[in-house]
C-alpha positions in Angstrom: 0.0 0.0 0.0 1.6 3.6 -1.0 1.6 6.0 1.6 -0.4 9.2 1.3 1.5 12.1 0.0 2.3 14.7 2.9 3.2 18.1 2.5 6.8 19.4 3.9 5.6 20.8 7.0 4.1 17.3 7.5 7.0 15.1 6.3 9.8 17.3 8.4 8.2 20.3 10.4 11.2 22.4 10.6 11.1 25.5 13.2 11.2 29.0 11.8 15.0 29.8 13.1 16.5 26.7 11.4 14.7 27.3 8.2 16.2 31.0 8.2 19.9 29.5 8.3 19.4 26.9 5.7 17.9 29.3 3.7 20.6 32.0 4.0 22.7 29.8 2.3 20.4 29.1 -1.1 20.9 31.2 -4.0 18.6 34.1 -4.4 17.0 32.9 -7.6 16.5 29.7 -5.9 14.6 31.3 -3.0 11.8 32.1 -5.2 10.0 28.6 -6.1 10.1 27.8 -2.1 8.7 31.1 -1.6 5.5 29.3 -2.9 5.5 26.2 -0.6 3.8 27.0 2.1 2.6 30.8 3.6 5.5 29.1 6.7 8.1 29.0 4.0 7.4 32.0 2.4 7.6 34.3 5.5 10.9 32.0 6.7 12.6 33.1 3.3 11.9 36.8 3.8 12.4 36.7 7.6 15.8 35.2 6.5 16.4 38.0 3.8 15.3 40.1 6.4 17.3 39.2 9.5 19.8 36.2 8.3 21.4 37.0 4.9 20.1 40.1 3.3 20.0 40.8 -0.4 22.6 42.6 -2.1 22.9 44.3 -5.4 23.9 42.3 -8.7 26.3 43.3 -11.2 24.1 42.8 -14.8 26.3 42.7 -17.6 24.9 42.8 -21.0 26.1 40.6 -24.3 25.2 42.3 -27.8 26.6 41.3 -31.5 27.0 43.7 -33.5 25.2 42.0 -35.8 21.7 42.5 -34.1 20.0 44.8 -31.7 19.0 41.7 -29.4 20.1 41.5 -26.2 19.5 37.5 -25.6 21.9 36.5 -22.9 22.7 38.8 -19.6 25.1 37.5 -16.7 24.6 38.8 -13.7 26.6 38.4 -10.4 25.2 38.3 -6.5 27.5 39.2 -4.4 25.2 37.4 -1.8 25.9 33.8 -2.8 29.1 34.7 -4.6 27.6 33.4 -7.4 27.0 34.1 -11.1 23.2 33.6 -12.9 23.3 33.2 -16.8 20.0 35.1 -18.4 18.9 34.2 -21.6 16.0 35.3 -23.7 17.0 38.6 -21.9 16.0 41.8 -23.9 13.4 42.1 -26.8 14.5 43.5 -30.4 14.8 47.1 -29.0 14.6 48.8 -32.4 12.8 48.4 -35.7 14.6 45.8 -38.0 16.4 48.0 -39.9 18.0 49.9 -37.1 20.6 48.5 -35.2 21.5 50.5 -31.8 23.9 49.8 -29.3 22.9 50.0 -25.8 24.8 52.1 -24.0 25.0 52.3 -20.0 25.1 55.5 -17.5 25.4 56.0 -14.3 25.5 52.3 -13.8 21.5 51.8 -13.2 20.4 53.7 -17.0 20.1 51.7 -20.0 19.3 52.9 -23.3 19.6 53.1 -27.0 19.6 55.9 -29.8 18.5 55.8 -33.4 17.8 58.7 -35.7 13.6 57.8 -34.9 13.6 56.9 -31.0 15.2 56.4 -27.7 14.5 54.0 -26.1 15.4 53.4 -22.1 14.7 50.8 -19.0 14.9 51.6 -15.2 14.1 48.5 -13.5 16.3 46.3 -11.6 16.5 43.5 -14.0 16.4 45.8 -17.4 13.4 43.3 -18.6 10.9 46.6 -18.9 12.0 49.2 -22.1 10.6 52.5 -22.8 10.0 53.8 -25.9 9.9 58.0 -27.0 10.6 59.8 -29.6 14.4 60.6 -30.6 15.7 63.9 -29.5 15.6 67.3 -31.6 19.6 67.5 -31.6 21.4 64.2 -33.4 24.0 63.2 -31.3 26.8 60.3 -31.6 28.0 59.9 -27.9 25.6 62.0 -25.6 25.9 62.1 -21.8 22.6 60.4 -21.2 20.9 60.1 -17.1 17.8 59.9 -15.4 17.5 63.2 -12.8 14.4 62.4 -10.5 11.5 61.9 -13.2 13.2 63.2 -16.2 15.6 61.8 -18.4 18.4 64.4 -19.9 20.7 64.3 -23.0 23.7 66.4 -23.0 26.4 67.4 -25.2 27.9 64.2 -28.1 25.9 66.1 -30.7 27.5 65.6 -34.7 29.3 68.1 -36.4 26.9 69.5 -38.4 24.6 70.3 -35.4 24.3 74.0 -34.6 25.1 73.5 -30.7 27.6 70.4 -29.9 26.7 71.4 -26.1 23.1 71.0 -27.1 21.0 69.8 -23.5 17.6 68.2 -23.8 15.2 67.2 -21.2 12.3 64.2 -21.5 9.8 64.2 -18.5 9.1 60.5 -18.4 5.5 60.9 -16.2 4.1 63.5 -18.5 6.1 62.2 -21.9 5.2 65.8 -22.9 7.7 65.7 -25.2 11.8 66.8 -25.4 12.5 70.5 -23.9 15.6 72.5 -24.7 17.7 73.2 -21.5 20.7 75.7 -21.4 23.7 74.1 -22.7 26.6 72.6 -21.1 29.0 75.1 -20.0 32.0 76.0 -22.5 34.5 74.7 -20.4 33.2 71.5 -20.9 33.5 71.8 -24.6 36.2 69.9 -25.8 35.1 66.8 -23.3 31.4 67.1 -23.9 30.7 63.4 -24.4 30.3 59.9 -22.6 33.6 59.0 -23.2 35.3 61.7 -21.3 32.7 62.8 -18.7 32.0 60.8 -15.7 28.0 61.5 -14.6 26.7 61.0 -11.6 22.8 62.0 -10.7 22.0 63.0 -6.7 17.9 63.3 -6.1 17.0 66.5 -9.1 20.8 67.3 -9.8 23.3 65.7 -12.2 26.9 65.7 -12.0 29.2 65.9 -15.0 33.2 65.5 -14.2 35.8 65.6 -16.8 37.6 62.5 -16.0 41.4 63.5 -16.8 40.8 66.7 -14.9 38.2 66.7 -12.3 36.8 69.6 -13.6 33.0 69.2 -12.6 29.7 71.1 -12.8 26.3 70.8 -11.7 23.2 70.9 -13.4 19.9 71.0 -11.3 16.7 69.7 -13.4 14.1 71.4 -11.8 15.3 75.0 -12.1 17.5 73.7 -15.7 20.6 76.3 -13.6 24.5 75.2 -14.0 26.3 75.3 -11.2 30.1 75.6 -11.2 32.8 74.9 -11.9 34.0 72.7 -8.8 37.1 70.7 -8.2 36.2 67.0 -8.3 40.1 65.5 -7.8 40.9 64.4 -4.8 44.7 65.6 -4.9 47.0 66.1 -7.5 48.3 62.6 -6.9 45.3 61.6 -9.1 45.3 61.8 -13.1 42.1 60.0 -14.0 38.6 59.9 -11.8 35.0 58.6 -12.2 32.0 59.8 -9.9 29.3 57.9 -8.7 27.1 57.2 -6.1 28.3 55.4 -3.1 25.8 54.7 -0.1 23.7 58.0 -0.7 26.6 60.1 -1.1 28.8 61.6 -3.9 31.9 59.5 -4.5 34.9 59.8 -6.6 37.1 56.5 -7.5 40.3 57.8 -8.2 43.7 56.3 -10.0 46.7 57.5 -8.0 50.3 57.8 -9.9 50.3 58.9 -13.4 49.2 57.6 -16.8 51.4 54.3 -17.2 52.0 53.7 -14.0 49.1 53.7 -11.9 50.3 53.0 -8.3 46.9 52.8 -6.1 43.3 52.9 -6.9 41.0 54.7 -4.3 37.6 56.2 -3.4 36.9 59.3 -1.6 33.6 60.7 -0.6 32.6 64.0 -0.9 31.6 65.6 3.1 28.4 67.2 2.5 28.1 69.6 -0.5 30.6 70.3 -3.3 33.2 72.4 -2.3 32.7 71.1 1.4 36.2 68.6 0.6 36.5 65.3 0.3 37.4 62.1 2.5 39.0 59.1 1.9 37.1 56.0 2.7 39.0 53.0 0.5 41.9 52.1 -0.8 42.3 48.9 -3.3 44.5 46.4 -1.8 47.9 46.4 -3.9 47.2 42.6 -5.0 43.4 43.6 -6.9 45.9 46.8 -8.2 48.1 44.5 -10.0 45.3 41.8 -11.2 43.6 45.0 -12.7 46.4 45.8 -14.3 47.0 42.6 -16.1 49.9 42.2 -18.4 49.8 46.0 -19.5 48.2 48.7 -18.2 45.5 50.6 -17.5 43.4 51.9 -20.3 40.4 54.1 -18.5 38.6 52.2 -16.3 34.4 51.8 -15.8 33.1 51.9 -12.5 29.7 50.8 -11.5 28.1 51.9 -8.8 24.7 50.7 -7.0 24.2 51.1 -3.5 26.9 50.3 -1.4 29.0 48.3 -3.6 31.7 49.7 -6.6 32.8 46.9 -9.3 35.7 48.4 -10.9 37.4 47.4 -14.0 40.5 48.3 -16.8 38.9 47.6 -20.1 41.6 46.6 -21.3 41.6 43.4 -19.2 38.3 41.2 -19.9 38.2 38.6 -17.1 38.9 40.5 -14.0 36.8 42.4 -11.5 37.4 44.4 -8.3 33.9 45.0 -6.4 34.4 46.7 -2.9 31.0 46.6 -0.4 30.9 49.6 2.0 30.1 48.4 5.4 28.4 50.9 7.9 29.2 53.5 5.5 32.8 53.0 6.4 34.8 49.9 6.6 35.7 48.8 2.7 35.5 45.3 2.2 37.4 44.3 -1.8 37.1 41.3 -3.2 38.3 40.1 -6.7 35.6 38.6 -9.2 36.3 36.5 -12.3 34.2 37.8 -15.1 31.9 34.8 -16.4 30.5 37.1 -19.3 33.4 37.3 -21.7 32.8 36.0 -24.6 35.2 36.6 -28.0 33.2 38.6 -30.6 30.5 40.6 -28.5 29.9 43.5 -26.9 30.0 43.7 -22.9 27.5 46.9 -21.4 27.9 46.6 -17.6 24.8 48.0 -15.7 23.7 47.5 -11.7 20.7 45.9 -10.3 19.4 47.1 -6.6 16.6 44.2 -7.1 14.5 43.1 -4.6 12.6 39.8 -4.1 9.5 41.0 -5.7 11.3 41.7 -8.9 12.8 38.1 -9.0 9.8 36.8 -8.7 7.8 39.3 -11.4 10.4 38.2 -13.3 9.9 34.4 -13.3 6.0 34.9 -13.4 6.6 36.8 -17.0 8.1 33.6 -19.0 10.7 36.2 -20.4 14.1 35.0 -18.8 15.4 32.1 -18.1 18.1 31.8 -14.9 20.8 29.4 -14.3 23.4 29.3 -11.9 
């Protein structure tokens, strides 16, 4: 005779506190199918993401030919289970057939493309959601692109034959009333006013543009559409190449110390209160991650992500390594180096963050789009 199937709280009734430790160590993405076991499991696996083992933000990183607009496999590493998740079916065909766009990320959670008939953009933690308006007024090649509070603003990158190379528009993305003019960058801006030499960074309604080689930085406030500036964004003169970002709520600078070459240390400082206000230091990379960075040349710039407390560094010149450094209590830095499981010969890698929570795993899975493996 076969014995009656039991349910799990019947076969091995396990108490809430022990359920919490075992679940601490599962993945994230395998925490969502036990969320639907029981309503006893369910609140064990967010009283243990709660109070045990707390979620943490992913590293997303992108793979697109060049071949095709489609976006089908994303890899994405949590720092949580020191793990890496393979996405495939990732992104839709962003763009009509007959455009291909690259994406392009800024300020490490903005995603978007641009074609001569629309931009398209996606916010949300796993980049699964894209947006679709109308292309800008100005035609631009490599345009400092960032969300400021509900709008999303294109700066500078514009082609020769535009009018204003500093040209600044503005796209409220609640009332999609269309693409405003805004006063353009500042001139001293002028001969860095793209995505390859400007670092942006975007605190609450105000974006931050720094020249990277000089630290050079102004400020432009979206409600008002004022400049502000300029400011001194290096840390000391010790420091020939810088990217901004934000760093546990607050304005942060990671800074290569030495000189082009020969970069000697790699550090972050965090700006005090307000621009102007100075700067502190509150990392430095430990000499070993300095050297795997490096690789068997040098450094060629060097992208920085940055989503909540954690910073993944790396020299783009060197594929398969990773530096990420968590901020602990808004002091301590804790580095650790990550092999890169996303290279792979002939594509394209954009490098993005994801501040997800458990609800998004688990819209995600309900949708049919992705597909995760460890």
């Amino acid at each position: 005779m076969v014995a009656p199937h039991k349910s799990p709280e019947e076969e091995a009734p396990i108490h809430g506190d022990v359920l919490e430790q075992i679940f601490s160590l599962v993945p994230l993405i395998h925490l969502v199918p036990s969320c639907h076991v029981s309503k006893a499991w369910n609140s064990a696996v967010f009283s243990s993401l709660t109070h045990v083992k707390q979620i943490k933000p992913w590293l997303i990183i992108l793979s697109q030919t060049t071949l095709s607009s489609r976006v089908k496999i994303a890899h994405a590493y949590d720092p949580r289970s020191d793990s890496w998740i393979k996405i495939t079916n990732h992104l839709p065909l962003i763009n009509k057939p007959h455009e291909i766009s690259t994406v392009r990320s800024s300020h490490s959670t903005l995603l978007y493309t641009l074609s001569p008939s629309e931009f398209t953009f996606s916010l949300d933690a796993l980049h699964l959601e894209w947006h679709q308006t109308p292309a800008p007024r100005v035609w631009r090649v490599d345009p400092i692109v960032a969300l400021v509070g509900a709008r999303v603003v294109v700066a500078g990158g514009a082609c020769d034959f535009e009018d204003d190379p500093l040209a600044v528009e503005m796209y409220d993305i609640e009332s999609r009333s269309g693409w405003i003019m805004c006063p353009s960058i500042p001139a001293m801006l002028k001969s860095a006013s793209t995505s390859t030499w400007i670092s942006v960074a975007v605190v609450a309604e105000t974006m931050y543009l720094t020249e990277k080689n000089s630290g050079l930085t102004y400020s432009f406030h979206s409600d008002t559409m004022i400049w502000e500036g300029p400011y001194d964004l290096r840390p000391d003169e010790s420091v020939f190449y810088s990217v901004t970002g934000m760093l546990s709520e607050k304005l942060t600078v990671a800074g290569l110390v030495g000189e082009e070459g020969n970069v000697r240390e790699v550090k972050l400082w965090a700006v005090k209160e307000e621009l102007g206000s100075g700067m502190e230091e509150i990392g430095s990379m430990p000499k070993e991650m300095v050297e795997k960075l490096k690789g068997d040349s040098e450094f060629g710039s060097v992208e920085v992500v940055w989503v909540g407390n954690f910073v993944y560094l790396r020299n783009t010149l060197v594929l398969d390594e990773l530096v990420m450094c968590e901020v602990v209590n808004g002091k301590k830095c804790e580095w650790r180096s990550v092999k890169n499981a996303a290279v792979n010969g002939g594509t394209r890698m954009v490098f993005c963050g994801g501040d997800l929570r458990m609800e998004d795993l688990q819209r995600a899975a309900l949708s049919e789009k992705p597909t995760f493996c460890i």
